[in-house]
N, C-alpha and C positions, 0 to 999 in steps of 0.2 A: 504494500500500500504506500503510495503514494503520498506527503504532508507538502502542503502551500505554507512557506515560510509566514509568517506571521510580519504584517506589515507593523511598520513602529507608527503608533501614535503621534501626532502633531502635536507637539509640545509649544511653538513658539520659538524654539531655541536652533539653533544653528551650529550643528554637531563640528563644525570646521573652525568654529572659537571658542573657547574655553568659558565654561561657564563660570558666570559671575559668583562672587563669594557668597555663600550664606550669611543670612546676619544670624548674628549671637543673642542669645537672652537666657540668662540665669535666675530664676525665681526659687525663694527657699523662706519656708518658716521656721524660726528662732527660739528659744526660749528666753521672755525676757527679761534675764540675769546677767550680769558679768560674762559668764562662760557662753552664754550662746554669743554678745557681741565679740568675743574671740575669735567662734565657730565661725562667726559670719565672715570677718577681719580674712581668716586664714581660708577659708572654702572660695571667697572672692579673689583673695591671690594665687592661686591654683587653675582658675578661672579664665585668669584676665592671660595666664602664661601658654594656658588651654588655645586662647585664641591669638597667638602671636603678639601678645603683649609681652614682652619677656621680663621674667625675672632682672631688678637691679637698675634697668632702666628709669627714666624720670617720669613717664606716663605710669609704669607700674605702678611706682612706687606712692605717686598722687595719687592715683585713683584708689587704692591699698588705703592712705590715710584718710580719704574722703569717707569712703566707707566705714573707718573702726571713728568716726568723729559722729556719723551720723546712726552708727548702733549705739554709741555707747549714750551719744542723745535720749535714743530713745527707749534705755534700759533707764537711764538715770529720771528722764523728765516726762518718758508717756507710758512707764510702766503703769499696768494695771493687774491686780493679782489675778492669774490665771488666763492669760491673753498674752499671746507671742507677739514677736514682733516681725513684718515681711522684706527682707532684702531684695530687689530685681536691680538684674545689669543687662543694659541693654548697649549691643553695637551695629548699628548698622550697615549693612555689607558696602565695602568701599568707602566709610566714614569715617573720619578721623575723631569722630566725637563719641564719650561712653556715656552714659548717662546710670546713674544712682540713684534710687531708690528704698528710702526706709517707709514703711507704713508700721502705724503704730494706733494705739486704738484708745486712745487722750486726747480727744476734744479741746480741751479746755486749757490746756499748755502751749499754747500756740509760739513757736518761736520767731526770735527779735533780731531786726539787723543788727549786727555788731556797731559798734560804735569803738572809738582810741579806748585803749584800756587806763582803766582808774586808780588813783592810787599810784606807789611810789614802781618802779619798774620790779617786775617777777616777784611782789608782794602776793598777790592772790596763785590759787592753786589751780584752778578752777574758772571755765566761761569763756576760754578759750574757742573752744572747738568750733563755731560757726564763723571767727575770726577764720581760722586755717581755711575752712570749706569755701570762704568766699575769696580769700586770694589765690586759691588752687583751682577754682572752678570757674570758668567763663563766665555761668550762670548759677543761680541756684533760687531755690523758691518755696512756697510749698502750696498745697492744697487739698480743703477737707477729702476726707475721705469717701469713695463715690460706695461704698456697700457695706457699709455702717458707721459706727462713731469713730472719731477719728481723725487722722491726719496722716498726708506721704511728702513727707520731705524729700527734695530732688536737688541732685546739681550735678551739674554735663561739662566734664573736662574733655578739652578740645586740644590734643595733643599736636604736634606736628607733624603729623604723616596718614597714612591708614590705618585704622583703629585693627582693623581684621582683616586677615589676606586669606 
């Protein structure tokens, strides 16, 4: 017997150029304590190395602190007992921009732009972290939370090259 090779499906794509990169996105829930904003800190840079972000580099490495400033935000200031906290990282294929995401499920904590720090220099211990997220990040912002109470603070560092190859 006989078989008719099976035609390929139209895809759109043009099998003579290499297809475009996939984009990336990392989504994970947290416990939210100390140790998960670790979990999250260290599963993120595993991550970002995952997708040609390499270890030691200056994109890593910011986008690493963006991340462990904005878990440890929201273990410290949108803890709620018994409610994790959400991590997403997103890159878009061919983009040189990642974006970060914590959601957290505190309403009612809404955070502040930084302003010059108060007090005498490296007096306080503390209140830092959105200072970092805002020199390190192009952007950053946040807004309520769209499927429950809540809030997702965001901010998209813009590195110098392709985020993902």
């Amino acid at each position: 017997m006989t078989t008719k090779p099976i035609e390929p499906t139209s895809t759109g794509h043009d099998p003579a150029r290499p297809a475009p990169p996939p984009d990336h996105t990392f989504e994970m829930r947290f416990t939210s304590t100390p140790r998960g904003a670790r979990l999250a800190r260290r599963l993120a840079a595993v991550r970002l190395h995952a997708w040609d972000i390499p270890y030691g580099t200056d994109a890593h490495d910011a986008i690493v602190l963006i991340v462990a400033e904005l878990a440890a935000n929201a273990v410290r200031h949108g803890h709620v007992p018994g409610r994790d906290f959400r991590l997403a990282l997103h890159a878009a294929a061919g983009a040189r921009t990642v974006r970060v995401e914590v959601t957290d499920t505190r309403a009612e904590r809404l955070p502040r732009r930084p302003g010059p720090p108060q007090g005498a220099a490296g007096a306080e211990e503390s209140g830092r972290g959105l200072l970092l997220v805002a020199h390190l990040a192009a952007r950053w912002g946040w807004q309520p939370r769209p499927d429950g109470p809540g809030k997702t603070v965001w901010a998209e560092y813009a590195g110098p090259g392709p985020a993902a190859n």
